[in-house]
Structure formats: C-alpha cells, structure tokens
C-alpha positions in Angstrom: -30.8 -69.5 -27.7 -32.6 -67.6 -30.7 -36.4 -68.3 -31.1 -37.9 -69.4 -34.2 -38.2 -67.0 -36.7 -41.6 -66.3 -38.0 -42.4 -65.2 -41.6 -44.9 -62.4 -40.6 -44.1 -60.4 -43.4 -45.8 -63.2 -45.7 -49.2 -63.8 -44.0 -51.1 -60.7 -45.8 -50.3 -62.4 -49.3 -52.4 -65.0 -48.8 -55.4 -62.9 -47.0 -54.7 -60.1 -49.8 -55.5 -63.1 -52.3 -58.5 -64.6 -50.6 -60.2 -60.9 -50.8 -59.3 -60.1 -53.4 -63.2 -59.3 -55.4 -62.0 -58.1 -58.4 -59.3 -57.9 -60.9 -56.6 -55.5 -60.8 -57.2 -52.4 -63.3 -54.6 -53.1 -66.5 -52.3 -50.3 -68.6 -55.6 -50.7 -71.4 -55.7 -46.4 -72.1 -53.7 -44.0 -73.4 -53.8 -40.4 -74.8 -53.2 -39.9 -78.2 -52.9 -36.1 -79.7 -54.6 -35.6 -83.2 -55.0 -32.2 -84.8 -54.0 -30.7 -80.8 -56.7 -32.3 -79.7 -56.7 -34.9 -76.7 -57.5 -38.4 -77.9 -57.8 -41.3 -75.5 -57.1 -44.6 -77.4 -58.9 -47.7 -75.5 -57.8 -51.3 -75.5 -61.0 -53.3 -75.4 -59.7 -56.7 -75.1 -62.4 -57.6 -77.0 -65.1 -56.6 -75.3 -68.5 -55.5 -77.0 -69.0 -52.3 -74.7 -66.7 -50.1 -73.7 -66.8 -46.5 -72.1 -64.4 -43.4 -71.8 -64.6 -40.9 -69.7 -62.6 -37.5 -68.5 -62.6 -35.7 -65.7 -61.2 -32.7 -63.8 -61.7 -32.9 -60.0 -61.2 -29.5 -58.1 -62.6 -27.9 -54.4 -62.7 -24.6 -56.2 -66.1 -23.9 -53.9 -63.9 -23.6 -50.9 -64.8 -25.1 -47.3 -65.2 -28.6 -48.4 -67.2 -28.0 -51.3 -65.8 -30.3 -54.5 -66.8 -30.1 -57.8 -66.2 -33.0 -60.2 -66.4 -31.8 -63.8 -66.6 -34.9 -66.2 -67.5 -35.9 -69.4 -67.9 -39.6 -71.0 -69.1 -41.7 -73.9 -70.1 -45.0 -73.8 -71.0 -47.8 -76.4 -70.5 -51.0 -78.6 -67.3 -51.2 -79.7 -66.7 -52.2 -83.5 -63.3 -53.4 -83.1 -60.2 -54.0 -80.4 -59.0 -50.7 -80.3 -61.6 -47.8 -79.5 -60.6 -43.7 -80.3 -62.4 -40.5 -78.8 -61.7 -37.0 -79.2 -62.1 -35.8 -75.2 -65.0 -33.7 -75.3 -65.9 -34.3 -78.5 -68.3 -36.0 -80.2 -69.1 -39.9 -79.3 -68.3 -42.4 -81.8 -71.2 -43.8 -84.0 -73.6 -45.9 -82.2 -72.1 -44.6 -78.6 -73.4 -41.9 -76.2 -73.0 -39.3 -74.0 -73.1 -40.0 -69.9 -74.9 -37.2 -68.7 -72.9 -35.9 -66.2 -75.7 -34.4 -64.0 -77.5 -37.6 -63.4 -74.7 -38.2 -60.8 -76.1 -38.4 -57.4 -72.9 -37.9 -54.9 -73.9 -36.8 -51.9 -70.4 -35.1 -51.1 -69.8 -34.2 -54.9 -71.3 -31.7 -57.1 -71.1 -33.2 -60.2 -70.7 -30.7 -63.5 -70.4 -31.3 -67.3 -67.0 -30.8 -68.6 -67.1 -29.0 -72.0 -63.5 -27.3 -71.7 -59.9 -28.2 -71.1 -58.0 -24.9 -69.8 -54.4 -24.2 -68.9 -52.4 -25.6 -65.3 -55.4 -28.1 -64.8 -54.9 -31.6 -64.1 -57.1 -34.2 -66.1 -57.6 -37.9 -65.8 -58.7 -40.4 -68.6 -60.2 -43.3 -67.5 -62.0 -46.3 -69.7 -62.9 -49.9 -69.4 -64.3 -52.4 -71.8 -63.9 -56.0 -70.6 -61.4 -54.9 -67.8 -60.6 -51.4 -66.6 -57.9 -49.4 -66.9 -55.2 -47.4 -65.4 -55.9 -44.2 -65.6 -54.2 -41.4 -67.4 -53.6 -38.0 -66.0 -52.6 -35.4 -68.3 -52.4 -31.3 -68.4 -52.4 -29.2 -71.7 -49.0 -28.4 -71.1 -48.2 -32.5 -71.7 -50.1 -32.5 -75.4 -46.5 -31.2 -77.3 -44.7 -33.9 -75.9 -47.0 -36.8 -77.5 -45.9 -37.4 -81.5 -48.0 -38.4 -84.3 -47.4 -42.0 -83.8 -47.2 -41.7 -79.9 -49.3 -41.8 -77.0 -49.0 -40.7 -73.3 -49.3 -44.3 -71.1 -49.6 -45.3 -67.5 -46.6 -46.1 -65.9 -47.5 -48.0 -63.0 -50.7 -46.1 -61.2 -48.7 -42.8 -60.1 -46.8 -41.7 -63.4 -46.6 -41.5 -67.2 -44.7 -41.7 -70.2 -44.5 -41.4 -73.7 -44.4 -44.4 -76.0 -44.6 -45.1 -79.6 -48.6 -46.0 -80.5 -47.2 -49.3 -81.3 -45.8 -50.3 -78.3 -48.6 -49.0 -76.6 -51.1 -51.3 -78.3 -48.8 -54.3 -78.2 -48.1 -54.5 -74.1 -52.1 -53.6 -73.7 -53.2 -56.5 -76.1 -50.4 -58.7 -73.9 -52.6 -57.6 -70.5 -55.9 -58.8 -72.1 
C-alpha cells in the first residue's frame, strides 16, 4: 500500500512569501557607451532621488585584506530616465558619495577614479526600486552600439540590447 504523498517541495513558497521584507531588485540599469566612455542609464520609475554607483571589488592586499574601490553620484532626478558618465562628473543638482566615509569593518573602502584593463566592474543604481546590477570589463565597451546598452540578464549574466528595448521592458518593471 503506498502512503500519501506529501508536497514538501511547496512548503518554502509560502514561508519565502511571508518573509519576504522587501522587493525583489528589477532589470532598471544598464550601460550605455558614449564617446568610449561608460554610461550607466537608470530607470527611475519615477522616483524623485535616484543614485548610481560603480565599483571594483578586489583582495589585492593579500591575506584577507579587500579593498572595495567605488565611486557614486546621487540626486533629484529631473525626469524617468537618469544618464552618468562612470567616473565622471555628477549631473546638475546631484553629488558625489564620498567613498571614504565608508565604515566597513572588514573592507577598506577607496575612491575609484580609474577603469583599467582585465578588471571586472559592477553598476549598481536605485531610484524608487533598485536594480540589478551590471557587471562589465573594458574589453565589453566595443560590443555596445550607439543606440545600445549592455543589460542584466537575470542576476548572473548580460547582453546587449537596442536602447529601446532596454527602456521599454524597464518602464514595464516599474
């Protein structure tokens, strides 16, 4: 005689969604290349502040020690669709997170003021949800068009899509 079969394999779902504490991060960032220059393009989802930030995260100290270099810009946004030159200059009216205001006790925190060759970077912005990050190397900048931008693909990967579809899907998430 066989037992009754139990659904184990759905009890998590319903714990998962009862702890849940926040929502998922969305496919809301991108980089865009303008001039050569890295670009993130942030969908705001109309929020009135939004932030962008950069960073390189390496254990070049050896023995444990970890350096995270990053740079970011915060502000008010002025409309839907927010662009910053990485390393560049904030947008009117935003500013520059001062990267050594960090406290991490583990971390040694470090402005990021270049992007150099075989290093692995990560964009990662929020205005009224956050996003999925972006990781990108110099060696991925040629691949992105002038109408194109390099986009999440799920959490682990990337690809590159026209600008347009892009902003469309994002807007759909908000």
């Amino acid at each position: 005689m066989r037992g009754r079969r139990r659904p184990w394999s759905l009890l998590p779902l319903p714990l998962l969604l009862l702890t849940a504490c926040s929502p998922p991060d969305e496919p809301l960032v991108a980089l865009a290349v303008k001039d050569g220059q890295p670009v993130g393009v942030l969908v705001t989802c109309q929020g009135d502040h939004a932030n962008i930030h950069v960073y390189e995260d390496s254990d070049e100290g050896g023995r444990g020690t970890r350096t995270l270099s990053k740079w970011g810009v915060y502000g008010a946004t002025a409309s839907e669709v927010v662009e910053v030159t990485l390393l560049g200059q904030p947008p009117e009216g935003w500013e520059d997170f001062d990267a050594l205001d960090s406290q991490m006790s583990e971390v040694e925190v470090a402005p990021l003021t270049e992007f150099r060759p075989g290093v692995t970077y990560t964009v990662i912005g929020s205005g009224r949800h956050h996003a999925i990050s972006v990781d990108f190397a110099l060696a991925d900048l040629p691949r992105v068009g002038p109408d194109q931008v390099l986009a999440p693909r799920g959490h682990d990967s990337t690809t590159v899509v026209s600008r347009e579809t892009f902003l469309r899907k994002a807007r759909d998430r908000c």
